[in-house]
C-alpha positions as CSV (number, residue, x, y, z in Angstrom):
1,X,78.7,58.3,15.9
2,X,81.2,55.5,15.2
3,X,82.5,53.2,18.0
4,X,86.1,52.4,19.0
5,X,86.3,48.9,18.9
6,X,88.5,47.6,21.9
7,X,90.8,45.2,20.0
8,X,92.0,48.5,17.6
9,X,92.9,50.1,21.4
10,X,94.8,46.8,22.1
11,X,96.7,46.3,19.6
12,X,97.8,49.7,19.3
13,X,99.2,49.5,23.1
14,X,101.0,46.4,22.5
15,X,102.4,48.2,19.7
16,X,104.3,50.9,22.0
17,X,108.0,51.0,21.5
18,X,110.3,51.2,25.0
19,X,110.1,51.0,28.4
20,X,110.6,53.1,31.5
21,X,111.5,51.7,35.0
22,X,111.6,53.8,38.3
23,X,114.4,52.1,40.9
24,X,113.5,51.1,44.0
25,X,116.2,52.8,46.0
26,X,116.1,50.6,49.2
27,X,115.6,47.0,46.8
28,X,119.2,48.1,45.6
29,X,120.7,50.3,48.6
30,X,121.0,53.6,47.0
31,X,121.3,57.1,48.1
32,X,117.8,57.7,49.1
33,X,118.1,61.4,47.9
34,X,118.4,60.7,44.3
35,X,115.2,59.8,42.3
36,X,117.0,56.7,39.6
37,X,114.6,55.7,36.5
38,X,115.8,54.1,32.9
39,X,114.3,53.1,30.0
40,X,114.5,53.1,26.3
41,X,112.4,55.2,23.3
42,X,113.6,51.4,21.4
43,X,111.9,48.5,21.1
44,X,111.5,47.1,24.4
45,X,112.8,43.7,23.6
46,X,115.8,44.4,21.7
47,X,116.6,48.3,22.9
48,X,119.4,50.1,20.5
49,X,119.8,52.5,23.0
50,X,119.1,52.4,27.2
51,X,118.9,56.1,29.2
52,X,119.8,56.4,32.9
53,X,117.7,59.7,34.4
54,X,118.7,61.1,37.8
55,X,117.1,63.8,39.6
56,X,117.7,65.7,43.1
57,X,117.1,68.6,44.5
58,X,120.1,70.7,45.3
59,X,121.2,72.9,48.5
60,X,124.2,75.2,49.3
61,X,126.0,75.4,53.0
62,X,126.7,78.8,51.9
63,X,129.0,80.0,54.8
64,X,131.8,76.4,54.2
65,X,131.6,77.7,50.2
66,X,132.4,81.3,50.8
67,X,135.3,79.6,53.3
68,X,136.5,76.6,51.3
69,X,136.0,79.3,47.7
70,X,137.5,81.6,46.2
71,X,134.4,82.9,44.6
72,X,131.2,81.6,42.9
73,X,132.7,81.1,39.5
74,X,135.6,78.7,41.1
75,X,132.4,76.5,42.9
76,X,130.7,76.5,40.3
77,X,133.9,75.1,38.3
78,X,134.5,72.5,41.3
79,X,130.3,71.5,40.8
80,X,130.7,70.9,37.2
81,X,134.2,68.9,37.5
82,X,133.1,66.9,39.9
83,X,129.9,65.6,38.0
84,X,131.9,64.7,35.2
85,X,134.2,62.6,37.3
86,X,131.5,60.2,38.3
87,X,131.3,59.8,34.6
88,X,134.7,59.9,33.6
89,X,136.5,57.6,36.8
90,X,133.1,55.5,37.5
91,X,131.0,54.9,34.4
92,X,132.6,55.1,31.5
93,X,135.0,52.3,32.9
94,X,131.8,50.0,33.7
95,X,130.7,50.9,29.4
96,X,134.4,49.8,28.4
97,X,134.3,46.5,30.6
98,X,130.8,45.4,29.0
99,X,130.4,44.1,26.0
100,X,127.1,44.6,25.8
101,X,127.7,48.8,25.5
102,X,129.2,50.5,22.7
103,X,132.6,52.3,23.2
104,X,131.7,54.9,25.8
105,X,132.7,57.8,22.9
106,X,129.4,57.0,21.4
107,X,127.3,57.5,25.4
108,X,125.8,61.0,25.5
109,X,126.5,62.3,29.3
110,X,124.3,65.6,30.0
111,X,123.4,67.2,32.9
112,X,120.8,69.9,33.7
113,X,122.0,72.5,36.4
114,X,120.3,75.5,36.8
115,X,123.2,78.7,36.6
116,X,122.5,80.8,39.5
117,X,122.8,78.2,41.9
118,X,125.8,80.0,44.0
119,X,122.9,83.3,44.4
120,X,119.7,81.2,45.1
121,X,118.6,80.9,48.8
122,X,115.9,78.0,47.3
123,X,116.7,74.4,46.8
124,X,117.5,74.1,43.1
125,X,116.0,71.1,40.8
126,X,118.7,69.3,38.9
127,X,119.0,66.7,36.8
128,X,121.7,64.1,35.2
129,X,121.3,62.1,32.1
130,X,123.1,59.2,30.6
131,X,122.2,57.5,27.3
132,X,124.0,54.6,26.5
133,X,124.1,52.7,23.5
134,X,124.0,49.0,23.1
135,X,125.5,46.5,20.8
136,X,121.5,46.2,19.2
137,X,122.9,49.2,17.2
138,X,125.0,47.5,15.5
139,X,123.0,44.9,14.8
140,X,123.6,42.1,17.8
141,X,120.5,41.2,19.4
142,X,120.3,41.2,23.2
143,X,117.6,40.3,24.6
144,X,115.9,42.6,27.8
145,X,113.7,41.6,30.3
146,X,112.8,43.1,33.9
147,X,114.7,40.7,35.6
148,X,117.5,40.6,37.9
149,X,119.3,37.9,35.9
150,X,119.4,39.6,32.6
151,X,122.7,41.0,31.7
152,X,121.7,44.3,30.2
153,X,119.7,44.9,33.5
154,X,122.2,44.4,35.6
155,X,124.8,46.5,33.9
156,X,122.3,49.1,34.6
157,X,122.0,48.6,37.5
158,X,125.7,48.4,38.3
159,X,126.0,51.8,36.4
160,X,123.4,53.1,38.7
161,X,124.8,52.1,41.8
162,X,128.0,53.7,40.9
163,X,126.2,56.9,40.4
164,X,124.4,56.6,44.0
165,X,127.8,56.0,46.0
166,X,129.7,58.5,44.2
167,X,131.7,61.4,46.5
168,X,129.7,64.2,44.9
169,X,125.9,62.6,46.4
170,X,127.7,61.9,49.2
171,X,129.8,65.1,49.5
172,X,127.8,66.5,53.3
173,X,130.1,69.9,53.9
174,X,129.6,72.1,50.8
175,X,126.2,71.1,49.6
176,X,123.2,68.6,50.6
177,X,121.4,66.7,47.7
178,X,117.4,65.7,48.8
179,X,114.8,63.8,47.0
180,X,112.5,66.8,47.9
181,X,112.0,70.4,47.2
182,X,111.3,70.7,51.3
């Protein structure tokens, strides 16, 4: 039977690409609902491209919908319109402003929502993704480090924040958001 040698197991963890963070939400007063991690599939240094992962869990006030609603179909319009404006009016403008991000044509925005959320009586899992891409792409070279003094950190951050105090987490009469499925 042959033997791993410990230094081959070394060297091929200091070889992983990319990084993944989980946010401390009270370190950087955000909802506490929202689960916020980030991280890159790059190399960790010198990341081409940084993602932003939120998740909740989801819950109707199903009486003030079927008041404040025509139907299901015209919520479920107003749910999707109103996740894209935290994009659209809150982080896009933050992507344009840095110069460390790309033009914010070239971020990938995508959300996960399940479809029957107007007929479930269950909290529903959902999830919202934002992959950004950095200047590294085109061949600048800034530098990350977990730090709160690094630029491309606190752009992330920033970004994050924006997310966290947005009207649609902190919407309280149509719909709840939790961190938990109860």
């Amino acid at each position: 039977m042959q033997e791993i040698c410990p230094n081959k197991i070394i060297k091929k963890r200091e070889k992983k690409k990319g990084f993944d963070f989980v946010i401390n939400n009270l370190e950087h007063s955000l909802n506490e609902n929202i689960q916020f991690n980030f991280g890159s599939i790059d190399d960790k240094k010198f990341p081409k491209s940084i993602y932003i992962n939120s998740t909740f869990w989801f819950e109707l006030n199903k009486e003030k919908i079927i008041e404040n609603f025509e139907n299901d179909n015209s919520f479920n319009r107003y749910f999707r319109k109103s996740i894209n404006e935290i994009f659209k009016n809150s982080i896009f403008p933050e992507i344009i402003d840095n110069k460390i991000w790309n033009n914010k044509e070239d971020s990938i925005f995508y959300y996960d929502l399940p479809n029957n959320i107007f007929y479930s009586n269950k909290r529903c899992f959902c999830s919202l993704e934002l992959t950004m891409f950095t200047n590294n792409s085109k061949g600048n070279c800034d530098n990350f480090d977990y730090s709160p003094n690094n630029v491309l950190y606190e752009s992330v951050i920033k970004i994050i924040k924006k997310i966290s105090s947005s009207h649609f987490f902190n919407e309280k009469e149509n719909y709840s958001i939790h961190k938990r499925k109860k």
